[in-house]
C-alpha positions as CSV (number, residue, x, y, z in Angstrom):
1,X,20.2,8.8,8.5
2,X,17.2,9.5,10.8
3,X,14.6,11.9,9.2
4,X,13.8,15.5,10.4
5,X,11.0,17.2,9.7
6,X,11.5,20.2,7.0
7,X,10.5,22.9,10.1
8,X,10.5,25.8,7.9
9,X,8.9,24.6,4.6
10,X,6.3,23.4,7.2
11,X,5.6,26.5,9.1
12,X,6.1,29.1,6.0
13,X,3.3,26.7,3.6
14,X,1.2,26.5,6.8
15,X,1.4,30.2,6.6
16,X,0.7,31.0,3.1
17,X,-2.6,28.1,3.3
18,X,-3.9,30.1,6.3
19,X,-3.4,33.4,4.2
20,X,-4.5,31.8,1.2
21,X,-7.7,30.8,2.6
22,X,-8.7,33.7,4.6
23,X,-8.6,31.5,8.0
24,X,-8.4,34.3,10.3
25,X,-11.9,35.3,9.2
26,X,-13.4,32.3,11.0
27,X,-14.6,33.3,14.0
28,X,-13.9,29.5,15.1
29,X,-10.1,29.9,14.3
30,X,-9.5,32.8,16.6
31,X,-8.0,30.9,19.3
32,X,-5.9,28.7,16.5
33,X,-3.4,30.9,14.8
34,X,-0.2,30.3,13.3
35,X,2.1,31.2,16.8
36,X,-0.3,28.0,18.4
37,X,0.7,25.8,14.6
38,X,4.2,27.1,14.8
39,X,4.3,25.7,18.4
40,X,2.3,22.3,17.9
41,X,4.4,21.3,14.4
42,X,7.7,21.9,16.8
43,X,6.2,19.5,19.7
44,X,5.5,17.2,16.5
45,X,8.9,17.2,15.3
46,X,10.6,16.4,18.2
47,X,8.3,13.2,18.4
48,X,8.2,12.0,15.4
49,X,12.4,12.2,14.7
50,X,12.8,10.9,18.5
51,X,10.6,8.4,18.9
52,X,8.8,7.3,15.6
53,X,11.9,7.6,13.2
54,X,14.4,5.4,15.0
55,X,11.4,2.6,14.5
56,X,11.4,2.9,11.3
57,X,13.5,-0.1,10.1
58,X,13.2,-2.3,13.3
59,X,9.4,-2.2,12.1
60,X,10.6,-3.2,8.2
61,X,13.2,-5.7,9.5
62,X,11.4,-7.4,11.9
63,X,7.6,-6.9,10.4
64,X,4.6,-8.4,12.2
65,X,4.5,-12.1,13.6
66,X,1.3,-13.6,13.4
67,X,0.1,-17.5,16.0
68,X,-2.9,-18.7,17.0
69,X,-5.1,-16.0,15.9
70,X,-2.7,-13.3,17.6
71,X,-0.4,-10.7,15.9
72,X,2.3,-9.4,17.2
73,X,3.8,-6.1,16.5
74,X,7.7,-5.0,15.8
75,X,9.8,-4.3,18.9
76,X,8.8,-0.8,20.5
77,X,5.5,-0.8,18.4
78,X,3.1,-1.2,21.6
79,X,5.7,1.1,23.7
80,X,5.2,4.1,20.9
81,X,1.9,3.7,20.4
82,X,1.2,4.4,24.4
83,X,3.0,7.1,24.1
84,X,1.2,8.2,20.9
85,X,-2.1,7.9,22.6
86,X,-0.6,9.6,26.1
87,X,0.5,12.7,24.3
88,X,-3.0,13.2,22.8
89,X,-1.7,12.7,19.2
90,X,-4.5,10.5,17.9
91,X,-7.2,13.4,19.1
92,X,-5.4,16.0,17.2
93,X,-8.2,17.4,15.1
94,X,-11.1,15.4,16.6
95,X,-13.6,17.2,19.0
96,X,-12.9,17.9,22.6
97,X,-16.0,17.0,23.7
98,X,-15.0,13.0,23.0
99,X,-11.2,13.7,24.3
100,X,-10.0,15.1,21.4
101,X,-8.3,18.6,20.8
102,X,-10.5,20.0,18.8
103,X,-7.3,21.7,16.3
104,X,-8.3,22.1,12.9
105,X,-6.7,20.8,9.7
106,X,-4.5,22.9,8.5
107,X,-2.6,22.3,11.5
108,X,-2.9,18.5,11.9
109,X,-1.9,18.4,8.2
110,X,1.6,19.1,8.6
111,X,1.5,17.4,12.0
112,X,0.4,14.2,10.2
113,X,2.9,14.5,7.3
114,X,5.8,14.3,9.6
115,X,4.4,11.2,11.3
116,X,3.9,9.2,7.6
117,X,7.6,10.2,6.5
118,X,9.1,9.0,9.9
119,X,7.2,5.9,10.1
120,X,4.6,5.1,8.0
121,X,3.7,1.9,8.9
122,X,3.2,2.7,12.8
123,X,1.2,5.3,12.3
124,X,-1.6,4.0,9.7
125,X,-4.1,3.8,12.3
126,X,-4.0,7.4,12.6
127,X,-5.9,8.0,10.0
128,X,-8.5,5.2,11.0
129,X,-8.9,6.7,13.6
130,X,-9.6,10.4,12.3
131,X,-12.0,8.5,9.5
132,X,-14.0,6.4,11.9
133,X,-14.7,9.1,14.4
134,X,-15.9,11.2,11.8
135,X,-18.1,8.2,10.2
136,X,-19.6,8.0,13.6
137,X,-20.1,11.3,14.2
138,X,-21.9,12.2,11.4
139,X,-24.0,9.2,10.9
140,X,-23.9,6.9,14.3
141,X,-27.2,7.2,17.1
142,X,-26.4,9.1,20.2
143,X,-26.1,5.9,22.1
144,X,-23.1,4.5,19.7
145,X,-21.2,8.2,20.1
146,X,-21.1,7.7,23.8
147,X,-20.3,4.0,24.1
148,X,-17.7,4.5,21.1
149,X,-15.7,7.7,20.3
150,X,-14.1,8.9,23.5
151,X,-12.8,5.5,23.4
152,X,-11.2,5.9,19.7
153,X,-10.6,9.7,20.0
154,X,-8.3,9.1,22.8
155,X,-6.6,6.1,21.4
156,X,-7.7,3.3,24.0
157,X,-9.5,1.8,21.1
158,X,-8.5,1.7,17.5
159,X,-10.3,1.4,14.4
160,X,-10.1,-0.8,11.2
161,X,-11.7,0.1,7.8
162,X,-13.6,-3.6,6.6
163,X,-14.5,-3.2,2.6
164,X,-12.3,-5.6,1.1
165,X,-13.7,-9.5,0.2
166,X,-11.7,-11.9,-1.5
167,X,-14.0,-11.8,-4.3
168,X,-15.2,-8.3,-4.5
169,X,-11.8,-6.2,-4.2
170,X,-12.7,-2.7,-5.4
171,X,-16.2,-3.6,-6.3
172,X,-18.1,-2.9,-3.0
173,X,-21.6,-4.1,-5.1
174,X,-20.3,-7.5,-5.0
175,X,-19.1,-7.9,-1.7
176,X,-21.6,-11.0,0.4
177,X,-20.5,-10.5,3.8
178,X,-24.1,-10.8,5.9
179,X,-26.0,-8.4,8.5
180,X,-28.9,-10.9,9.7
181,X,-31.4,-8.5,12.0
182,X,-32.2,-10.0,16.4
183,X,-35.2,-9.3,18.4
184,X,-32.7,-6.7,20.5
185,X,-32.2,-4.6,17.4
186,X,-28.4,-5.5,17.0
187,X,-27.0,-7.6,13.8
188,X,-25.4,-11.5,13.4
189,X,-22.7,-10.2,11.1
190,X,-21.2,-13.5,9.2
191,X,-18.4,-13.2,6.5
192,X,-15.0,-13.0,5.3
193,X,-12.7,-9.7,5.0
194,X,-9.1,-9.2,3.5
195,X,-6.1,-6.6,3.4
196,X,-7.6,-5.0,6.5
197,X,-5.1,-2.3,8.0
198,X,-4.5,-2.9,11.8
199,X,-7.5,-5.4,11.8
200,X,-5.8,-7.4,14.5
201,X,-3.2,-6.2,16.6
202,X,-1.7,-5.7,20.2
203,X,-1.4,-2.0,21.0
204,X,-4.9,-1.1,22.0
205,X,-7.7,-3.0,24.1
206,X,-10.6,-3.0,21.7
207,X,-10.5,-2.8,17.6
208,X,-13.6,-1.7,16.1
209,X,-14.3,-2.9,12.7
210,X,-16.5,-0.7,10.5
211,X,-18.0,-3.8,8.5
212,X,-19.7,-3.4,5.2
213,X,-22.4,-6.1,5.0
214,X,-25.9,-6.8,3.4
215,X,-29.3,-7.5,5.1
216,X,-31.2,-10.4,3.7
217,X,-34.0,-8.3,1.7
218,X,-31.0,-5.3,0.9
219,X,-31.7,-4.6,-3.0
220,X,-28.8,-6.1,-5.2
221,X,-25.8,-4.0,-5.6
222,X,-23.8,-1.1,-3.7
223,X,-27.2,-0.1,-2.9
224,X,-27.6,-2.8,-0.9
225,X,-24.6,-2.2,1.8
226,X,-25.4,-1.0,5.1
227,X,-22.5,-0.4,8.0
228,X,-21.6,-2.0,11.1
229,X,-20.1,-1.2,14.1
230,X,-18.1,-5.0,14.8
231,X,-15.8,-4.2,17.9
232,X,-13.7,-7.1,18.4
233,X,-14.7,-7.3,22.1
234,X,-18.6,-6.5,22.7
235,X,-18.7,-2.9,24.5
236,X,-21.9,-2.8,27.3
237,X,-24.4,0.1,27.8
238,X,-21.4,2.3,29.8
239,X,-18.9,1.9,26.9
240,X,-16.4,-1.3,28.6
241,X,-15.7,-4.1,26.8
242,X,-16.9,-7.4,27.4
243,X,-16.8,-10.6,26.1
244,X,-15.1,-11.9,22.7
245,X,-17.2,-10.8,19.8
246,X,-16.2,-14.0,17.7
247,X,-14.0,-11.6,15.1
248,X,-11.0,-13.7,14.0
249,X,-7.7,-12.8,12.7
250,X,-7.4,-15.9,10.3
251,X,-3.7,-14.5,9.0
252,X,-1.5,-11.3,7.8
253,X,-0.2,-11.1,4.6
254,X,3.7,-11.1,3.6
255,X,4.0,-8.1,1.6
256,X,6.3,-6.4,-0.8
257,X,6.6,-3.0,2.2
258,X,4.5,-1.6,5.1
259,X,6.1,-4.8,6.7
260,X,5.1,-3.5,10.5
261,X,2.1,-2.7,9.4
262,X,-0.5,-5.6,10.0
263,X,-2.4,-6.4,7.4
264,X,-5.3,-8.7,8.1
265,X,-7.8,-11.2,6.8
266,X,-10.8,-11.4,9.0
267,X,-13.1,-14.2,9.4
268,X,-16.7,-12.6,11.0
269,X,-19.0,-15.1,13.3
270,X,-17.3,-18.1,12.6
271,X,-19.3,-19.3,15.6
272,X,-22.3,-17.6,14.7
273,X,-21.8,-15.4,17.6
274,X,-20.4,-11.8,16.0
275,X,-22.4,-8.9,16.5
276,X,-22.8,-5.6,14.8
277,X,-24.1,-2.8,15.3
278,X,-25.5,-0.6,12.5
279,X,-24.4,2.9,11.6
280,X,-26.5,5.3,10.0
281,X,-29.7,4.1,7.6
282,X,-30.1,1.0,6.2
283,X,-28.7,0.4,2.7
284,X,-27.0,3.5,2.7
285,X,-23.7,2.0,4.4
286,X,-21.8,3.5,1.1
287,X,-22.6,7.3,2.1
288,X,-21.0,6.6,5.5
289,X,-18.2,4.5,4.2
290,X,-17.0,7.5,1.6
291,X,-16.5,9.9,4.4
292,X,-13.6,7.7,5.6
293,X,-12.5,6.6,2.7
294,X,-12.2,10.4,1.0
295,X,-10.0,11.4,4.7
296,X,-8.0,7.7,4.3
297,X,-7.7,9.0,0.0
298,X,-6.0,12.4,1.8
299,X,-4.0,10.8,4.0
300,X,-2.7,8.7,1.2
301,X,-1.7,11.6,-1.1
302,X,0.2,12.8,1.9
303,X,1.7,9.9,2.4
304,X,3.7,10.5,-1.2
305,X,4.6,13.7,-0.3
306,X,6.2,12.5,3.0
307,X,7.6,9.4,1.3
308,X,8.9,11.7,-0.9
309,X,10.3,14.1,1.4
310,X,12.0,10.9,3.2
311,X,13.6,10.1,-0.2
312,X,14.8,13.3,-1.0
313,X,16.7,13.2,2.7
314,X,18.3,10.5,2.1
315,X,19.3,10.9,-1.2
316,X,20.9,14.7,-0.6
317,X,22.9,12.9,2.3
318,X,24.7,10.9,0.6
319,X,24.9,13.0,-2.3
320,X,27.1,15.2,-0.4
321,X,29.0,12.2,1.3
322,X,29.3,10.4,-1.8
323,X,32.7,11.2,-3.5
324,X,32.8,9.8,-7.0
325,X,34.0,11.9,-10.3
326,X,36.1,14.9,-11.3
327,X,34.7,18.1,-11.2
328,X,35.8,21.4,-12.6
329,X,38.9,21.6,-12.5
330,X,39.6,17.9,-12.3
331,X,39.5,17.6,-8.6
332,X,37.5,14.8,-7.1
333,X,34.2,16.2,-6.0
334,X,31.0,14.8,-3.7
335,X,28.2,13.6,-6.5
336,X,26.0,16.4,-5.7
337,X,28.8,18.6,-7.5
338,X,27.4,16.5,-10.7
339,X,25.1,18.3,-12.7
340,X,22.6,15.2,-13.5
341,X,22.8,14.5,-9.4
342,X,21.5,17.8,-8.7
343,X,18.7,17.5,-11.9
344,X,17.6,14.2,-10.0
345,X,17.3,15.9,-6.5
346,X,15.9,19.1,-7.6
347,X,13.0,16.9,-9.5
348,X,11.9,15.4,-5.9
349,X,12.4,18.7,-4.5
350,X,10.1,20.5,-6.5
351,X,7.7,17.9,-6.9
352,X,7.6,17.4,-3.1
353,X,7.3,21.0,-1.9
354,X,4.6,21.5,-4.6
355,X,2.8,18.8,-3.4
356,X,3.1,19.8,-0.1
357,X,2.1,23.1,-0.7
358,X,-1.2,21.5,-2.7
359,X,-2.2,19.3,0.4
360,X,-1.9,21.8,2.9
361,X,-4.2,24.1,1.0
362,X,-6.8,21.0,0.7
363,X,-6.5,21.0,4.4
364,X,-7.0,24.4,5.0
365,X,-9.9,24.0,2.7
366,X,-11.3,21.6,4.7
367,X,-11.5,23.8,7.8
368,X,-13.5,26.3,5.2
369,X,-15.6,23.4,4.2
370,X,-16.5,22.6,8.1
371,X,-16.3,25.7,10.3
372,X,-17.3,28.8,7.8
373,X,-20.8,30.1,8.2
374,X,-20.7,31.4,4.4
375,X,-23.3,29.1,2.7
376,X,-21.5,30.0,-0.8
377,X,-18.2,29.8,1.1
378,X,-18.9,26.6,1.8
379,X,-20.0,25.3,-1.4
380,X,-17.0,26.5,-3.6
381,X,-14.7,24.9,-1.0
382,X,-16.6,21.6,-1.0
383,X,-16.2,21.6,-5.1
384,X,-13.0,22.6,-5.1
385,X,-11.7,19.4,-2.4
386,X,-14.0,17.0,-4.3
387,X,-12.3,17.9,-7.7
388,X,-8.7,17.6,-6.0
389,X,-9.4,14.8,-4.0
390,X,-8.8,12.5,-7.0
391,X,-6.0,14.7,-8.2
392,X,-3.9,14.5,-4.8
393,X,-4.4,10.8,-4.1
394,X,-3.6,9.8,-7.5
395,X,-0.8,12.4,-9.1
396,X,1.2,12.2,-5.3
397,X,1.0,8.4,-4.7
398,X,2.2,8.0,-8.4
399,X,5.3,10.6,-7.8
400,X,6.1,8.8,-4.9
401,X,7.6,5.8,-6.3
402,X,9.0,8.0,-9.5
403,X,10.7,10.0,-6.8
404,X,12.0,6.7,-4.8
405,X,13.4,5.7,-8.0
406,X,14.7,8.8,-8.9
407,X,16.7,8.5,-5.1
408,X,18.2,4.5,-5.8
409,X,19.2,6.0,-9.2
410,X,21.3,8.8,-6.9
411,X,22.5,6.5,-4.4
412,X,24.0,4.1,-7.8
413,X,24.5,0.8,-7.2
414,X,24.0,1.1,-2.8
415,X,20.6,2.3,-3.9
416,X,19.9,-1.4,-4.6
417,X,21.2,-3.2,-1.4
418,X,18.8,-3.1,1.8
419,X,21.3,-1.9,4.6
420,X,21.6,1.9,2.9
421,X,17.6,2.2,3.7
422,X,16.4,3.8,0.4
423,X,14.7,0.8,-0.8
424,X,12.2,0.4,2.3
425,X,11.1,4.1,1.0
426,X,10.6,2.0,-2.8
427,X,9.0,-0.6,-1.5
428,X,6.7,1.0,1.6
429,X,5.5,3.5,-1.5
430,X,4.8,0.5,-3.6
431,X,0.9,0.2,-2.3
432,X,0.1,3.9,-2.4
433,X,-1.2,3.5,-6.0
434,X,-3.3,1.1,-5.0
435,X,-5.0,1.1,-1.8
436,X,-8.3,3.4,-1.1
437,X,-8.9,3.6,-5.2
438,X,-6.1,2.3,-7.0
439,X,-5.1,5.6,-9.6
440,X,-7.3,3.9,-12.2
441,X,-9.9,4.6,-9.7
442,X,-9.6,7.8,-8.7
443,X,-8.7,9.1,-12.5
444,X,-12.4,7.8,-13.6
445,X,-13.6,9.4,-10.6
446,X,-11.8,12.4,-11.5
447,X,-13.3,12.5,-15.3
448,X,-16.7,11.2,-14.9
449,X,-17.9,12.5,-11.5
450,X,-15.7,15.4,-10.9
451,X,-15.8,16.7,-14.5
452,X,-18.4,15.6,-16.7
453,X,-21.2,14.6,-13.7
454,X,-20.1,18.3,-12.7
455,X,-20.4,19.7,-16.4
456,X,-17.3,21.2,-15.8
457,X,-18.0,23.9,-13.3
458,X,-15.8,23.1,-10.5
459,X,-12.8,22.6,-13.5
460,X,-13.9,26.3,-15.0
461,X,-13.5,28.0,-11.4
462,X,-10.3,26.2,-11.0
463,X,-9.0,27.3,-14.5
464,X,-10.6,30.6,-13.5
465,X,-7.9,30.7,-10.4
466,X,-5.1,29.5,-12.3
467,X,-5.5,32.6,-14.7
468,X,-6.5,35.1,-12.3
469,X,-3.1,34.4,-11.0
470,X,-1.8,34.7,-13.9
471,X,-3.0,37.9,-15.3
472,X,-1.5,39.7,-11.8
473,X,1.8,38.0,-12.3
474,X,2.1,38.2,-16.1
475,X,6.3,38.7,-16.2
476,X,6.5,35.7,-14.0
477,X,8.3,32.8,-16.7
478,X,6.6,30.3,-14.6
479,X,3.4,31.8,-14.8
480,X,4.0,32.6,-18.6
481,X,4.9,28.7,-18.9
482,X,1.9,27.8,-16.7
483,X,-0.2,29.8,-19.1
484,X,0.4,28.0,-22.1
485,X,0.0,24.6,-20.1
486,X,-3.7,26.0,-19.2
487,X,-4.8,27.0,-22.0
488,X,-4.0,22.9,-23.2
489,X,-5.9,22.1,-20.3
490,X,-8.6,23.8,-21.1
491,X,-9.0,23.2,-24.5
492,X,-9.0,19.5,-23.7
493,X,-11.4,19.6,-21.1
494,X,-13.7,21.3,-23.4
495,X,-13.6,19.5,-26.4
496,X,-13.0,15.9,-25.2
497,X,-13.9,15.6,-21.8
498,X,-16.9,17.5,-21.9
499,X,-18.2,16.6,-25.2
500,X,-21.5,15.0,-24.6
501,X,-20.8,12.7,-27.6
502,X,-17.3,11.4,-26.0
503,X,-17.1,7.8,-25.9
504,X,-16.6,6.7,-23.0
505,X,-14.1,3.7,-23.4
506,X,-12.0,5.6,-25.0
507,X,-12.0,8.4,-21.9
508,X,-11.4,5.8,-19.5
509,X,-8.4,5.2,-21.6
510,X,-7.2,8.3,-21.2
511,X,-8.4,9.1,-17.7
512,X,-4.8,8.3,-15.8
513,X,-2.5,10.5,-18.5
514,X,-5.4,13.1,-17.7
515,X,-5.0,12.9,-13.9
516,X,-1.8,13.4,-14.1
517,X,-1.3,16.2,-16.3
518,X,-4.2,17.9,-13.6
519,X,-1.4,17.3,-11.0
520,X,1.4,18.6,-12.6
521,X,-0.1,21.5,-13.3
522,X,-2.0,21.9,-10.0
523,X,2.0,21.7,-8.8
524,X,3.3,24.1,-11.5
525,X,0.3,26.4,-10.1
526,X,0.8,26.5,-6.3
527,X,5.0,26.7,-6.6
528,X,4.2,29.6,-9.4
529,X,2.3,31.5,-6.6
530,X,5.1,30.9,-3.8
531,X,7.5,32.1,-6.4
532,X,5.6,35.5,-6.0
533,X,5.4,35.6,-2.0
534,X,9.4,34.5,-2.0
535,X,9.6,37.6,-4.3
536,X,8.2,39.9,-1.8
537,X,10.0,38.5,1.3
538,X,13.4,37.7,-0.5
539,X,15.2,40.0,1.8
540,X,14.1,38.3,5.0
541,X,16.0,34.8,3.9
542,X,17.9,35.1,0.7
543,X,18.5,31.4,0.7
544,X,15.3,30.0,1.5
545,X,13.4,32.3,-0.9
546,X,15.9,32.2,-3.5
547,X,15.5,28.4,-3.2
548,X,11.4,28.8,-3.5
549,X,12.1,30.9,-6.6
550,X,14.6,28.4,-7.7
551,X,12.2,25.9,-7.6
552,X,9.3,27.6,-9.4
553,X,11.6,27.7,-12.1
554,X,12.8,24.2,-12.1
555,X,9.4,22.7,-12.0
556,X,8.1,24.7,-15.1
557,X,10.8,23.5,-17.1
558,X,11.6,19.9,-15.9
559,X,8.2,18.7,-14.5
560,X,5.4,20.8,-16.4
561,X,6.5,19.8,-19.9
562,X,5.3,16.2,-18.8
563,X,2.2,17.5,-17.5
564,X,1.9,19.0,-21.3
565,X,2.8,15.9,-23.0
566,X,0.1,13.7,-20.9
567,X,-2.7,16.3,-22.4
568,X,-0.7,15.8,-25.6
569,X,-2.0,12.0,-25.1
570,X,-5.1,12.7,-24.2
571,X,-6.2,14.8,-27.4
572,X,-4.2,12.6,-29.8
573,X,-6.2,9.0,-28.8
574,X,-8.0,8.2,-31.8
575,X,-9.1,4.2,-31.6
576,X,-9.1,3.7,-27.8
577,X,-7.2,0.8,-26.2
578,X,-9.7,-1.7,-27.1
579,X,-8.5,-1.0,-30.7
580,X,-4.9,-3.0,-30.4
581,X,-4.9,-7.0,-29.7
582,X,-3.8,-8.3,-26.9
């Protein structure tokens, strides 16, 4: 079964983000409306189930090779990849002036989606790409822009993300990789670097490394860490490369899924002969570093809700091809007849479109965020991504392997042989918890930066939404069951999470049943709303509408109630984990 993009969930949540979010009153977006999305998702579609799909388990089967320093990609990696790059894919949303296209989010987002459910592995550098431009853009000297980005924005180069130590893992305060100042103003970058995404590969002519390292009087600590530019070949004033830049590839690891994916250790001025170049201020390498590592925490919640998209595929196939069991009547029926089958399918359904439909509105928010010349406009959309940033990564990289599961548990006992395909989509969905923030991560983030740091504002204008919406659609039953589940939320949010006294052991304890309950009822909230817009267009498409409302429905019984339960958790933890022996 080769995957095909869902065109028309695509173009109508497209649709109802653009609405949503007012987009046609940027003067910015006037030449990118939804006929031009409508158009560029099609061109996507055919690209990614073409050429990117049929890849798929050639890159799983035969992985990466790694000799002498070199790695090798699967067969038809470097053939796709120039075809990627030729068709302007990589550029999508990055400026024209550098050789991008200049589109904004809210239409790479689906555009992206499709590419991470047809072959995830391949297209990680996709997202290095969209990361490290930005970095540079924002915080890289005039002289770096135009020696660097056309190069990456186009594709001829790629990018790898360097944060990782052996030692250090997610704490960046601890890394010791060295930046040691020359006379010319560049850096001697010496150290040691691990699960590095694309860090050595042979697709593009150039990697550039965006190395986190420490001067020699940098204070202790994250604040410390400054960022380097570390191409792997040496780029000259007019932006060619040059010589070797003594950046080794000292192996790849051997992992559980992602297996044509490369994933690197790197070995920095072995010969004392690596140079960097630095990005931004001094010691304030962490600043740069967030603003790819919030787009790569993004990129990763999509990635569950195009894993999960992919699972749900082939599960439905052979649910219908699957003949097993009497139905009514006694007759032998397909397993999708069975009404446990259809429970288990409908739960990745919902949870997929509802994530879809929460990730395209972050996206659309994003092109708020960046293009709207509303100063308060701007501010409520920046709160509003920070707060859901956390929420996204975490709640849809966590569904994504419950939702594989839930697929090997349709498929029986071919679920849990290799040659049906559904367990690449359990294994490639394996790592999502855990790289860019493991969910740990993001759900302290969530609680203590987003929530309390924040003294609950951004939380109260969300809230504020939810109830808006569901005041103006009070004889909705998922809205009415959405209610109740708010006003849980709420109450938990103001007496433990914002109560200054709350210890804060016993919060981190918490934090990840927390996150999740946000996410389930983020979902609950944005299927409740499409449940109104089917309402209004339900004559235009009986069956997709109907399916919407459907859907709406089946979430708010199945899925909320463990949304619920988790705040149920939350208020009920008395002693705190560190209470039981282990």
């Amino acid at each position: 079964m080769s995957y095909q993009a869902p065109y028309k969930d695509m173009q109508w949540l497209v649709e109802q983000a653009y609405q949503s979010q007012h987009l046609a009153e940027l003067n910015s977006l006037q030449d990118f409306d939804l006929d031009l999305a409508n158009a560029i998702i099609d061109e996507a579609n055919k690209f990614a189930s073409n050429v990117l799909a049929p890849l798929n388990t050639v890159g799983d089967t035969q992985g990466c090779q790694f000799e002498n320093g070199q790695v090798t990609t699967p067969n038809g990696w470097k053939e796709a990849y120039a075809q990627f790059r030729d068709s302007g894919w990589i550029g999508l949303a990055l400026p024209e002036a550098f050789g991008g296209q200049g589109l904004p989010k809210y239409i790479a987002q689906p555009v992206n989606e499709m590419w991470l459910s047809s072959n995830l592995a391949f297209v990680m550098f996709a997202a290095l790409a969209q990361g490290g431009s930005e970095i540079l853009l924002k915080f890289a000297s005039d002289d770096i822009k135009a020696r660097y980005l056309t190069q990456i924005v186009t594709g001829e180069w790629t990018v790898a993300m360097s944060l990782t130590e052996p030692n250090a893992g997610s704490d960046l305060g601890a890394l010791t990789t060295k930046a040691v100042p020359q006379a010319d103003g560049t850096y001697q970058i010496k150290g040691q670097k691990i699960y590095i995404t694309y860090g050595e590969h042979d697709m593009a002519d150039n990697i550039v490394h965006l190395v986190l390292a420490r001067t020699p009087d940098a204070p202790a600590g994250s604040r410390g860490i400054s960022l380097f530019a570390v191409p792997k070949y040496r780029v000259n004033d007019e932006g060619v490369c040059g010589e070797f830049n003594d950046v080794h590839c000292t192996g790849i690891e051997h992992k559980t899924g992602l297996h044509g994916s490369p994933t690197c250790s790197i070995s920095y001025g072995d010969n004392d002969a690596c140079v960097g170049e630095l990005i931004g201020e001094l010691n304030q390498g962490l600043m740069a570093m967030f603003v790819l590592m919030n787009e790569a925490r993004l990129s990763c919640g999509l990635q569950g809700v195009a894993l999960g998209e992919l699972a749900y595929q082939k599960a439905l196939q052979y649910a219908q091809e699957r003949v097993q069991g009497a139905g009514v009547g006694g007759k032998r029926v397909a397993i999708v007849e069975h009404p446990d089958v259809q429970r288990m399918l409908l739960n990745i359904r919902s949870e997929t479109f509802g994530l879809r439909a929460l990730g395209y509105q972050i996206a659309a928010l994003l092109d708020v965020s960046e293009l709207s010349q509303d100063s308060e406009r701007v501010r409520m959309a920046e709160s509003r991504i920070a707060l859901l940033t956390p929420i996204f990564k975490g709640f849809a990289t966590e569904q994504a392997n419950v939702m594989a599961g839930t697929a090997i548990q349709i498929f029986g006992g071919m679920g849990f042989v290799e040659e049906t395909g559904i367990a690449q989509v359990m294994r490639d969905a394996r790592i999502t918890t855990i790289y860019e923030g493991t969910t740990g991560v993001q759900a302290k983030d969530l609680v203590h930066r987003k929530i309390r740091m924040d003294q609950g504002v951004a939380i109260s204008q969300l809230l504020t939404d939810m109830r808006d919406d569901i005041c103006a659609a009070s004889q909705s039953k998922p809205y009415q069951r959405l209610a109740v589940a708010v006003d849980q939320l709420a109450d938990v949010v103001d007496r433990i999470l914002l109560n200054p006294n709350a210890d804060t052991a016993k919060l981190d304890a918490v934090s990840v049943p927390f996150l999740n309950a946000m996410g389930g009822i983020c979902c609950a909230w944005q299927l409740a709303r499409l449940e109104q817009q089917a309402h209004l267009n339900h004559a235009q498409d009986n069956d997709f509408f109907g399916n919407v409302i459907a859907l709406a429905d089946f979430y708010s019984v199945y899925q909320l109630p463990l949304a619920q339960a988790a705040l149920t958790t939350v208020s009920q933890e008395q002693n705190g984990v560190g209470a039981y022996l282990f």
